[in-house]
Phi, psi and omega in degrees: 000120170248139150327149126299150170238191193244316160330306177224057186279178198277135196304000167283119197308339165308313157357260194294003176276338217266314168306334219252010191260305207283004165266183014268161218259129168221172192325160172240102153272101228155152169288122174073019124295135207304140156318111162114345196286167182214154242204111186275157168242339180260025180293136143287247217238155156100153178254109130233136199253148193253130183233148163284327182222166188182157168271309167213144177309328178326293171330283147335273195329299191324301186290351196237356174262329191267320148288006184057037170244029186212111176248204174324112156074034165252138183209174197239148177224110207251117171286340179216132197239129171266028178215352183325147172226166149214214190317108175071025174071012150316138187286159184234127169290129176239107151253143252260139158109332193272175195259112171253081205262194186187121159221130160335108180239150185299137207298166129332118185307155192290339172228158156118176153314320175280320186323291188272021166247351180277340177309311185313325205233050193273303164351290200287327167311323161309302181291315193314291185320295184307326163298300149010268207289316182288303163318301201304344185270344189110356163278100189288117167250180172209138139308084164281150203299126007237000170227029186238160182228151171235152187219088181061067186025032157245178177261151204216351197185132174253170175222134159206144207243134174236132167279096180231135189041061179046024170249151192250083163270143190248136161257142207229156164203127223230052198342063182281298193275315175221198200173154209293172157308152174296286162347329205270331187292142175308107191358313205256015194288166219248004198182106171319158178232175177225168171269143185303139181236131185235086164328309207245007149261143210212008185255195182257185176304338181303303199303303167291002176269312192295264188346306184286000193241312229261306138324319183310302172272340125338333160265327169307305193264356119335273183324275171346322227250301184260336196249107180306162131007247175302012180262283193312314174336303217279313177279357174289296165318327202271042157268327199287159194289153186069347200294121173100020180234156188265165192232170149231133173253093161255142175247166186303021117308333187079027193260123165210133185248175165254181192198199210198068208278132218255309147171224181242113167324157194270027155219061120088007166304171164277104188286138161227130193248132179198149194029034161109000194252088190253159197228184169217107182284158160251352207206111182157177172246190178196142189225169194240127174307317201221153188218077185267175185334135177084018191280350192284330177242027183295000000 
């Protein structure tokens, strides 16, 4: 892993507008911080650590989670990741100027409602905050089930969460600055992308990670605190992409059918109805037969 520097920063304007708002950059002095790191001033409450290269911010996190030098709602920020993924180990384009994070999240509460629903349903909790947090800059989004964020039915943005050593991290990824060519997506991808347009925001990825931890978590410990289970499942839906629209449904058999996406189970399937039936998926992909004007706010 190499550190950004103030020195060197990564050649994207984004980038370099963004070290030079959050600096000036001096030692990260402390026990068991790494030699060479350097200690930024203008982050809010919380540790991120900003790298130039990485094999995936995932990665990074885990291991800087594991030496305790990353707790709750700590998080890695990578200008270029040579390993990036997403959903079923598919490679993720990190293109040069876009938000290539990791944040640590906080354990499950120990009582209360959420203590047995939250492992279940953390995607979508997860997908909530960040819309949350996204909205609030000016992007009407939507969520397909169960990690892409959508923006007027392309895609802008994935989520994906691992559990290492009983820590849960969510890796986020974010079209700011660009996003692949229609040519460049994968034969079965289900949706084209786009770069994310945020109205009320004007800073680079650093800025927008800072945004995403220090609200993020503020909706989070909201939610946890005023919102039950089956409330949140009911506010949910209306994020989801498609929702009250028929689909195709492929499953890991290579088995499709079309459906009725229907809403969400109270652990967080995909409810779906056909011929009269409903079922729930957990585990597949879903594509929108059409995707006509206005599909973005479907």
């Amino acid at each position: 892993m190499e550190p950004a520097t103030a020195s060197e920063p990564p050649a994207h304007p984004l980038w370099q507008a963004d070290l030079r708002e959050y600096g000036p950059w001096t030692p990260a002095d402390g026990d068991g911080v790494p030699a060479g790191w350097l200690k930024g001033s203008g982050l809010a409450h919380g540790t991120v650590v900003v790298a130039r290269t990485c094999t995936s911010t995932m990665e990074l996190a885990s291991r800087l989670a594991a030496e305790g030098l990353l707790g709750p709602w700590g998080a890695v920020i990578c200008a270029r990741q040579t390993q990036g993924r997403g959903q079923l180990r598919r490679p993720w384009a990190s293109l040069a100027g876009n938000m290539h994070a990791s944040i640590v999240l906080p354990p499950a509460p120990a009582e209360g409602p959420w203590a047995d629903a939250l492992s279940a349903l953390l995607p979508l909790v997860v997908g909530h905050v960040f819309s949350e947090v996204l909205g609030d800059l000016g992007a009407d989004l939507r969520v397909k089930w169960p990690n892409d964020i959508l923006q007027d039915g392309r895609k802008v943005g994935g989520m994906l969460i691992e559990e290492r050593n009983g820590t849960s991290i969510v890796g986020v990824g974010l079209n700011l600055a660009d996003c692949p060519e229609d040519s460049q997506m994968r034969e079965d991808h289900s949706v084209p992308a786009a770069k994310i347009r945020l109205p009320f925001f004007s800073a680079g990825p650093v800025g927008l990670l800072d945004q995403l931890v220090n609200h993020g978590k503020n909706v989070y410990a909201v939610m946890l605190d005023e919102i039950p289970p089956p409330r949140f499942i009911s506010m949910f839906e209306s994020k989801l992409a498609w929702f009250g629209r028929t689909i195709l449904v492929k499953e890991g058999d290579d088995s499709s059918y079309e459906a009725l996406l229907a809403g969400l189970s109270l652990n967080g399937g995909l409810v779906l109805r056909r011929g009269g039936e409903e079922s729930v998926l957990y585990s597949g992909s879903i594509f929108p037969l059409q995707v006509p004007h206005g599909a973005g706010r479907a």
